[in-house]
DRENDO-1510 file (C-alpha; in Angstrom, 1 decimal, always signed):
<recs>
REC; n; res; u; v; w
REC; 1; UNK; +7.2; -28.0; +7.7 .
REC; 2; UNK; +4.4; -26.6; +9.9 .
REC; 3; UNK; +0.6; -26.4; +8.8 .
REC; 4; UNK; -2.3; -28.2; +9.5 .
REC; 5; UNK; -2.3; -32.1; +9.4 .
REC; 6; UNK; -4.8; -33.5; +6.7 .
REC; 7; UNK; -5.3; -30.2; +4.7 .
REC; 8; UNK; -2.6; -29.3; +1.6 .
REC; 9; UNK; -2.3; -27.5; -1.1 .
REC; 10; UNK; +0.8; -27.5; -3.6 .
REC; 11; UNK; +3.5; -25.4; -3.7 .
REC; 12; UNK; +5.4; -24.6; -6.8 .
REC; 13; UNK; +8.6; -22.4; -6.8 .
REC; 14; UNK; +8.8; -20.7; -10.0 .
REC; 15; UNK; +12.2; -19.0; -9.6 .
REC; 16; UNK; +12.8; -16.0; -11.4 .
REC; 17; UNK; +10.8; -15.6; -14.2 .
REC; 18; UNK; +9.8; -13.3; -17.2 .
REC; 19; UNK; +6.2; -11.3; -16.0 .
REC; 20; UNK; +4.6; -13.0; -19.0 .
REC; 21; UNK; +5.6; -16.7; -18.5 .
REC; 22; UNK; +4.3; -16.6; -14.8 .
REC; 23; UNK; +0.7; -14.6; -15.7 .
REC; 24; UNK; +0.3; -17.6; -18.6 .
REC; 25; UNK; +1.1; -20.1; -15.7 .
REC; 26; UNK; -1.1; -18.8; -13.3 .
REC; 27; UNK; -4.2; -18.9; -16.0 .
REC; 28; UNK; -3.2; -22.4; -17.0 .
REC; 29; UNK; -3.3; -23.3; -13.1 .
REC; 30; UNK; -6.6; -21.6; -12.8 .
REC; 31; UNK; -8.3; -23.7; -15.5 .
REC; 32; UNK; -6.8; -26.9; -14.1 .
REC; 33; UNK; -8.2; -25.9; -10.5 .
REC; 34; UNK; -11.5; -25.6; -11.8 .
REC; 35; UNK; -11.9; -28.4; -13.9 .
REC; 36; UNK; -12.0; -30.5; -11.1 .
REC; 37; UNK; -12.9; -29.7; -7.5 .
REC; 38; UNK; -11.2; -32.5; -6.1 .
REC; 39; UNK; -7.9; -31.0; -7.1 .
REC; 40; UNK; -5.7; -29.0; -4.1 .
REC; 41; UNK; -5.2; -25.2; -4.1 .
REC; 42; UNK; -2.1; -24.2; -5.2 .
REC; 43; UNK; +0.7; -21.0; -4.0 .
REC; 44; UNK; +2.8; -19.9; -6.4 .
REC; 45; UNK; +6.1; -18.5; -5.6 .
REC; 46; UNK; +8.4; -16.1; -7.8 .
REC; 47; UNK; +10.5; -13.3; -8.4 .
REC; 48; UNK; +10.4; -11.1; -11.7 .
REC; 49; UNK; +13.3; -9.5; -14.0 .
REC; 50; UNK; +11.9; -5.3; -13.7 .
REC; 51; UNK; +8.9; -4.6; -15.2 .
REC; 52; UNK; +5.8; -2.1; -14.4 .
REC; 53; UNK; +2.2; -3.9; -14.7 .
REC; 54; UNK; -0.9; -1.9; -14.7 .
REC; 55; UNK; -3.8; -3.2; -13.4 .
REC; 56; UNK; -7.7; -2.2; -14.2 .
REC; 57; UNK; -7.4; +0.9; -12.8 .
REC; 58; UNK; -4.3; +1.3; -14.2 .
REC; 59; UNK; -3.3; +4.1; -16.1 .
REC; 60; UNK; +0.1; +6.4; -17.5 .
REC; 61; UNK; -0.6; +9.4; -16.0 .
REC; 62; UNK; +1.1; +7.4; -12.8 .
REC; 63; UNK; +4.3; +7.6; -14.2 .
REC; 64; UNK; +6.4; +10.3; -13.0 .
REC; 65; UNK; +8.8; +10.2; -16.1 .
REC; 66; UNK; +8.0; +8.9; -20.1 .
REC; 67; UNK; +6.9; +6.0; -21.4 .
REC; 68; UNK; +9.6; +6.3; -24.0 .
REC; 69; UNK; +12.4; +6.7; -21.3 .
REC; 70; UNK; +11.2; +3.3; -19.1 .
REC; 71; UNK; +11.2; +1.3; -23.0 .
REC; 72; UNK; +14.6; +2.9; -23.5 .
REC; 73; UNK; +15.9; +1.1; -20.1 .
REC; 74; UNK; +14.7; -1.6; -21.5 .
REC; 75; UNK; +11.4; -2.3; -19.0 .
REC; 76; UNK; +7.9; -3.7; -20.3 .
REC; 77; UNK; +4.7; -1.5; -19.5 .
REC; 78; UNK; +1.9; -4.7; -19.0 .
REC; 79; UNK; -1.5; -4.6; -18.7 .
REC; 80; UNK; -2.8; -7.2; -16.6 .
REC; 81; UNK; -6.4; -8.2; -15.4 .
REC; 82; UNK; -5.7; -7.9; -11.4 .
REC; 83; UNK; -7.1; -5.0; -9.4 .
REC; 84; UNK; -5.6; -1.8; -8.4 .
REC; 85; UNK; -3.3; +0.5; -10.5 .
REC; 86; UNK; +0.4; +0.6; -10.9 .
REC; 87; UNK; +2.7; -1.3; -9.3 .
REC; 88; UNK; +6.2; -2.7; -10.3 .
REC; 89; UNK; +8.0; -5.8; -9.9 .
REC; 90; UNK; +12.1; -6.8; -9.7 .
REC; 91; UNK; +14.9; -8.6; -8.9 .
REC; 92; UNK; +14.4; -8.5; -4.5 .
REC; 93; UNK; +10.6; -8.8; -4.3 .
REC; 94; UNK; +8.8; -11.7; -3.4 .
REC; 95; UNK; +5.9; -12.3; -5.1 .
REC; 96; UNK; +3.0; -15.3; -4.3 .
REC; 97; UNK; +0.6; -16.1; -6.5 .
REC; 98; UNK; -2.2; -18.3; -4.6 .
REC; 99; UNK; -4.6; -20.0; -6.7 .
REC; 100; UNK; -7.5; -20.6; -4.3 .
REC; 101; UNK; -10.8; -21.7; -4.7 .
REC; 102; UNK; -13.2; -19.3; -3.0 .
REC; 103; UNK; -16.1; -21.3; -2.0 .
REC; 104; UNK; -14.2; -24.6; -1.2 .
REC; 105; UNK; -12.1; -22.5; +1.4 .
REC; 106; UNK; -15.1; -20.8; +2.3 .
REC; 107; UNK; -13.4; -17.6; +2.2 .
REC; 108; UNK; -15.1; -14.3; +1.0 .
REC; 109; UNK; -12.8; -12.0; -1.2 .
REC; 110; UNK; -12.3; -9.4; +1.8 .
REC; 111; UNK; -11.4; -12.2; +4.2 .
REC; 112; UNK; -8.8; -13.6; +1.5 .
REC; 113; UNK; -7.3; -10.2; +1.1 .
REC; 114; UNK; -7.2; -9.7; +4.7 .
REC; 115; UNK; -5.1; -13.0; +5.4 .
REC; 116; UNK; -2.9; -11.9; +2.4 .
REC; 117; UNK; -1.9; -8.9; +4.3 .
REC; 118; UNK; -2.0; -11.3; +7.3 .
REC; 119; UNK; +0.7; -12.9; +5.8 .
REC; 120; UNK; +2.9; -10.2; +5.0 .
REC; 121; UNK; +2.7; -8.8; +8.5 .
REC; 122; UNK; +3.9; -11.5; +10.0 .
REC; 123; UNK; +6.9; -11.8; +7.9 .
REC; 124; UNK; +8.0; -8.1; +8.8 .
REC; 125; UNK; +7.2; -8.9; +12.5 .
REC; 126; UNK; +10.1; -11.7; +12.0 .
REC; 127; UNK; +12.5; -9.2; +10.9 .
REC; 128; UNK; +11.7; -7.4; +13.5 .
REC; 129; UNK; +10.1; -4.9; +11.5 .
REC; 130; UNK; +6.4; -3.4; +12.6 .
REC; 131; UNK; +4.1; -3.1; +9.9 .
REC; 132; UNK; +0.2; -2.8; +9.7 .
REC; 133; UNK; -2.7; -2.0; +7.0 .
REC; 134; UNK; -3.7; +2.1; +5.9 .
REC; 135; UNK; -7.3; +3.0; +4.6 .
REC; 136; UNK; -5.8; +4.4; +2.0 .
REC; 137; UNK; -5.2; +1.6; -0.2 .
REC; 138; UNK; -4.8; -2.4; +0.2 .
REC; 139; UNK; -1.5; -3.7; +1.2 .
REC; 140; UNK; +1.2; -3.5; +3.9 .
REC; 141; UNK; +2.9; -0.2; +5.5 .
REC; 142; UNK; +5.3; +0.7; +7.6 .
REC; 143; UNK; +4.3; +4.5; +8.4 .
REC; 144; UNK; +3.9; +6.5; +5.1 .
REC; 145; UNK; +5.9; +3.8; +3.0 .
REC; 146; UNK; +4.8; +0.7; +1.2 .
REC; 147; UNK; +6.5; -2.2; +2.1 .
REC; 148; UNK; +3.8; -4.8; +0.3 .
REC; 149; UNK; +1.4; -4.8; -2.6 .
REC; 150; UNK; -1.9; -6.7; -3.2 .
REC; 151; UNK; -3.7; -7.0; -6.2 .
REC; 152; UNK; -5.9; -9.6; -7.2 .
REC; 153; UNK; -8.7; -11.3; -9.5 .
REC; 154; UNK; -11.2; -13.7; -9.1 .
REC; 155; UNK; -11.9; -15.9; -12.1 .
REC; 156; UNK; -15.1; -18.2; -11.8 .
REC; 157; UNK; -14.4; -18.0; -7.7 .
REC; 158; UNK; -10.5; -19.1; -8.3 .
REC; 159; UNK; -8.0; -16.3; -7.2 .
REC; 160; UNK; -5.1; -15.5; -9.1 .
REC; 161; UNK; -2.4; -12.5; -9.3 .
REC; 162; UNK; -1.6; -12.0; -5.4 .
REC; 163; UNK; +0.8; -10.5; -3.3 .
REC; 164; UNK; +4.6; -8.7; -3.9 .
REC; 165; UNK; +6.7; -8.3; -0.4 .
REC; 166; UNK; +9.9; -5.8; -1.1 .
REC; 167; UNK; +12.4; -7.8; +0.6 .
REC; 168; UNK; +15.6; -5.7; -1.2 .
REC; 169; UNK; +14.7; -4.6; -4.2 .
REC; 170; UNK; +16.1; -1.7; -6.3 .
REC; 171; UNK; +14.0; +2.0; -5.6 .
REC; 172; UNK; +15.5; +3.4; -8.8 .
REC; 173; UNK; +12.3; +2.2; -10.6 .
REC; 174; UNK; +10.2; +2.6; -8.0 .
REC; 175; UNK; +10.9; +6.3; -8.7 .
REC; 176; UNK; +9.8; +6.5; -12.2 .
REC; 177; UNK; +5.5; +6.0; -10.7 .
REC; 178; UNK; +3.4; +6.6; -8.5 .
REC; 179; UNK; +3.1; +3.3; -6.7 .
REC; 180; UNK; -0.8; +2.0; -6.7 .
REC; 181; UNK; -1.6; +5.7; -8.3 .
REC; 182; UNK; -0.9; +7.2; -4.7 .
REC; 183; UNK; +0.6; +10.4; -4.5 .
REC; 184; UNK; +3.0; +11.7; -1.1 .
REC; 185; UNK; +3.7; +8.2; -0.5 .
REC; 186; UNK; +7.3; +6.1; -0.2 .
REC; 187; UNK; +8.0; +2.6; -0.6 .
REC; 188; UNK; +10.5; +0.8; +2.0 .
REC; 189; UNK; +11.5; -2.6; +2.1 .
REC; 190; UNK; +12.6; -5.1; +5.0 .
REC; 191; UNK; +16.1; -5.0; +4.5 .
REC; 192; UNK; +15.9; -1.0; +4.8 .
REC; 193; UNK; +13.4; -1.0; +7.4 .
REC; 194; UNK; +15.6; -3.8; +9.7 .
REC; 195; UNK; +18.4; -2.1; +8.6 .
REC; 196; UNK; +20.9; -5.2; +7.4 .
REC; 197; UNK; +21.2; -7.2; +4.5 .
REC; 198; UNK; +18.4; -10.6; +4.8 .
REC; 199; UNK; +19.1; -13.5; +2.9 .
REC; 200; UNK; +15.6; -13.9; +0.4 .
REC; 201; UNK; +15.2; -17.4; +0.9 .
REC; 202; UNK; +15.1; -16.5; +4.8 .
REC; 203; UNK; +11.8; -14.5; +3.9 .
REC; 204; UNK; +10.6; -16.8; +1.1 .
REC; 205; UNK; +10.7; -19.6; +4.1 .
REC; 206; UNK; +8.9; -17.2; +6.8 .
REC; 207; UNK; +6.4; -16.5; +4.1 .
REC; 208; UNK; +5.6; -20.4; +3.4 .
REC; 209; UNK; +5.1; -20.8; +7.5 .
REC; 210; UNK; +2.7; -17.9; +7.8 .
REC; 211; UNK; +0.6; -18.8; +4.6 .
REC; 212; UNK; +0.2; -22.2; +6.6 .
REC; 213; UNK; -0.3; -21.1; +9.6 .
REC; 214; UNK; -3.5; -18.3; +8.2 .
REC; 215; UNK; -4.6; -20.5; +5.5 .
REC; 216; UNK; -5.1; -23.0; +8.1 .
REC; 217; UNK; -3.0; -26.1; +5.9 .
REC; 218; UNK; +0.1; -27.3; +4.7 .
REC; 219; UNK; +2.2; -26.8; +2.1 .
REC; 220; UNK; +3.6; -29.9; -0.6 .
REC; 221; UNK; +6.1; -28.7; -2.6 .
REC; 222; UNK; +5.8; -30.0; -6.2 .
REC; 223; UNK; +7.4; -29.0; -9.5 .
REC; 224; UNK; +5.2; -27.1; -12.5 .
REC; 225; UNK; +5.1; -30.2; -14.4 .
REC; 226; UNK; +2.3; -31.2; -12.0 .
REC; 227; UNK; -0.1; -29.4; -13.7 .
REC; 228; UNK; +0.0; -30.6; -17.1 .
REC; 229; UNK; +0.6; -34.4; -15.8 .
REC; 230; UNK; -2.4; -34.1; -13.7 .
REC; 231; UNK; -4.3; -32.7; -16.5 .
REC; 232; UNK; -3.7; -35.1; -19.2 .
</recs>
């Protein structure tokens, strides 16, 4: 593991898990980050079974097909606290969830979002993919399509919510919004974009080396229990 000797943070690999469970998580790991300084940032890794989240400038009228008929397909609508508008997550996507505190990193929220993009960037480039930032909304593009998400919050000067990388995820849903409220815009993903099937993990582990590498420390993996032991 690569990173920078004598600064840390954990690492905890959710797996795949239910939209719900990680968001309760990432609050819980938010409390026990700031209820004691001392304590190491933490990046949260995960994929999520489909659903659409909404964020607070969220709204419906990004859907390009009913409420009803996403329910009927058996997909939750959530409303969650993070930035931006519409966005969905699935089976294919890698999501990280860093829970950072601002002020100890000494990171403003632009410069955080900017080494969040960073990250995703450089992943692409090691697919072999070229990928950069539009004015028109946060994240990462190749051309006119989305290939990565961003939406955050910033919760007593700890971050939480994060990033979503399409590695090879299904565009059926994609279809049914707007994705982040834009209109005459795609959404792509590396395996389409490099044109071959890429094994996840090969992106989850390029996305661990370039989070060290921009947030300037290494990476301990540790299991979720760590948070509860360390808080009682």
């Amino acid at each position: 593991m690569s990173g920078v000797e004598g600064v840390w943070s954990y690492l905890i690999n959710l797996g795949r898990m239910e939209y719900p469970h990680s968001h309760r998580f990432q609050t819980e790991c938010v409390a026990w980050r700031l209820d004691d300084e001392s304590r190491p940032d933490l990046f949260l890794l995960t994929e999520h079974p489909p659903v659409f989240t909404l964020g607070s400038r969220g709204g419906l009228d990004s859907l390009t097909v009913s409420r009803e008929h996403i329910e009927r397909q058996g997909l939750a609508i959530v409303q969650t606290e993070r930035g931006g508008d519409i966005t969905y997550h699935g089976p294919g996507q890698l999501v990280v969830y860093p829970v950072i505190h601002l002020r100890l990193a000494r990171l403003s929220v632009t410069a955080y979002v900017d080494r969040l993009e960073e990250a995703m960037i450089g992943c692409c480039r090691d697919f072999g993919i070229s990928s950069g930032r539009d004015r028109r909304n946060r994240g990462v593009w190749v051309g006119d399509n989305k290939i990565g998400s961003i939406g955050i919050r910033v919760r007593h000067g700890v971050t939480f919510h994060g990033l979503a990388l399409n590695v090879d995820p299904s565009f059926q849903h994609f279809g049914w919004i707007r994705p982040c409220g834009l209109s005459r815009v795609g959404v792509t993903s590396i395996c389409r974009e490099a044109g071959r099937i890429i094994d996840g993990a090969a992106v989850r582990e390029r996305m661990i080396y370039h989070l060290e590498q921009i947030f300037g420390r290494t990476l301990v993996p540790v299991a979720p229990s760590v948070i509860s032991g360390e808080a009682a």
